[in-house]
C-alpha positions as CSV (number, residue, x, y, z in Angstrom):
1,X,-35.5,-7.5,-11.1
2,X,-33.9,-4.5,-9.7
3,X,-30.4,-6.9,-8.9
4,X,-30.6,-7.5,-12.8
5,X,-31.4,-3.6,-13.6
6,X,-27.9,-2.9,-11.4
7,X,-26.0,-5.7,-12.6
8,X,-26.4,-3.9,-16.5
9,X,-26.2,-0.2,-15.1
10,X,-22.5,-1.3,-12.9
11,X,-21.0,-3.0,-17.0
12,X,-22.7,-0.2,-18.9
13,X,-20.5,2.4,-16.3
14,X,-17.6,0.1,-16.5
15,X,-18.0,-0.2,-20.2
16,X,-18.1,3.8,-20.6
17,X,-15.1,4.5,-18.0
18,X,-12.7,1.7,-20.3
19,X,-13.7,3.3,-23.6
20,X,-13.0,6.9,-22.6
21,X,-9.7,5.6,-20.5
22,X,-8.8,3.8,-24.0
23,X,-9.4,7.0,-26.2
24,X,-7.2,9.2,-23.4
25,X,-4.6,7.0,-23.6
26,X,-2.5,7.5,-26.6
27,X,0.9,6.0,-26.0
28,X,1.5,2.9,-27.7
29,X,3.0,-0.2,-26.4
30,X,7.0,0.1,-25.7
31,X,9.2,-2.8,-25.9
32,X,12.0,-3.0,-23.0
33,X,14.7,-4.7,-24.5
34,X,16.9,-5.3,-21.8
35,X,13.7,-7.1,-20.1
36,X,12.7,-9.3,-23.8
37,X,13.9,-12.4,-23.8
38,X,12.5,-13.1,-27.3
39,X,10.0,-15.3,-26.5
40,X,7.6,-14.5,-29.3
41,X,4.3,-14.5,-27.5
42,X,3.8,-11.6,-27.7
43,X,4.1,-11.8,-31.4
44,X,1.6,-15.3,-31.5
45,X,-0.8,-13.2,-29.6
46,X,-0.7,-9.6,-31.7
47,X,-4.3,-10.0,-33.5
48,X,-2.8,-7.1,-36.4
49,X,0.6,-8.7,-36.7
50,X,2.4,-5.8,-35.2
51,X,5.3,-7.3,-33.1
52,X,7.9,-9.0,-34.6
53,X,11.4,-10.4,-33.8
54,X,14.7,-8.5,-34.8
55,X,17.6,-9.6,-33.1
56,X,15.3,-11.9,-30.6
57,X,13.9,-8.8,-29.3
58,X,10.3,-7.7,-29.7
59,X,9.3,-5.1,-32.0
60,X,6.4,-3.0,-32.2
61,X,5.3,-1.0,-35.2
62,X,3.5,1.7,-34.1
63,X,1.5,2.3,-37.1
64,X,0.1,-1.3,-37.3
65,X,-0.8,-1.4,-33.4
66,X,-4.1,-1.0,-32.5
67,X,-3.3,-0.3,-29.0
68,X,-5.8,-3.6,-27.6
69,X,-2.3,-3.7,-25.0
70,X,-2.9,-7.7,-25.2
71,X,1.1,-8.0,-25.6
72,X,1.0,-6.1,-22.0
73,X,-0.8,-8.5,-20.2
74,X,0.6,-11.7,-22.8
75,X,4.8,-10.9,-21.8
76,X,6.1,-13.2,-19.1
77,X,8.3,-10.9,-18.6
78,X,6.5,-7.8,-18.7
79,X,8.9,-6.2,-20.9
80,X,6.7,-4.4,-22.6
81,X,5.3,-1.1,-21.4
C-alpha cells in the first residue's frame, strides 16, 4: 500500500512541476529553416493545424499554436526550436 501511496505522490509532483514549467514557458515553437527539409510531419502531427508548408519550409502560426511542442519532438530533423 505505501509503494502505491508513492507511486501517485512521485506523478502528482511530476504532474505539478510540467504544468507550472508549461505556464513559465512562453516562447512558441520556431521553425529553422535552414534545418526544414519540408517533410510535413510536423504538419500531419499539429493537433490545431498550425504548421503549414510555404516554400517546403515549415511554418508556424503563432496565434493558432497551442504550444503542446509535439512538432519538437515529431521533426527528424529537429529543425524546429
Amino acid at each position: 500500500m505505501y509503494k502505491m501511496k508513492k507511486k501517485y505522490l512521485i506523478l502528482l509532483v511530476l504532474s505539478v512541476v510540467a504544468l507550472t514549467l508549461a505556464a513559465i514557458t512562453t516562447a512558441k515553437p520556431v521553425v529553422n529553416e535552414l534545418d526544414c527539409s519540408g517533410c510535413g510531419d510536423c504538419v500531419d502531427y499539429c493537433p490545431v493545424a498550425a504548421i503549414s508548408l510555404q516554400d517546403n519550409k515549415a511554418v508556424i502560426d503563432a496565434d493558432k499554436c497551442i504550444d503542446c511542442k509535439i512538432c519538437l519532438s515529431i521533426c527528424p530533423k529537429n529543425a524546429i526550436e
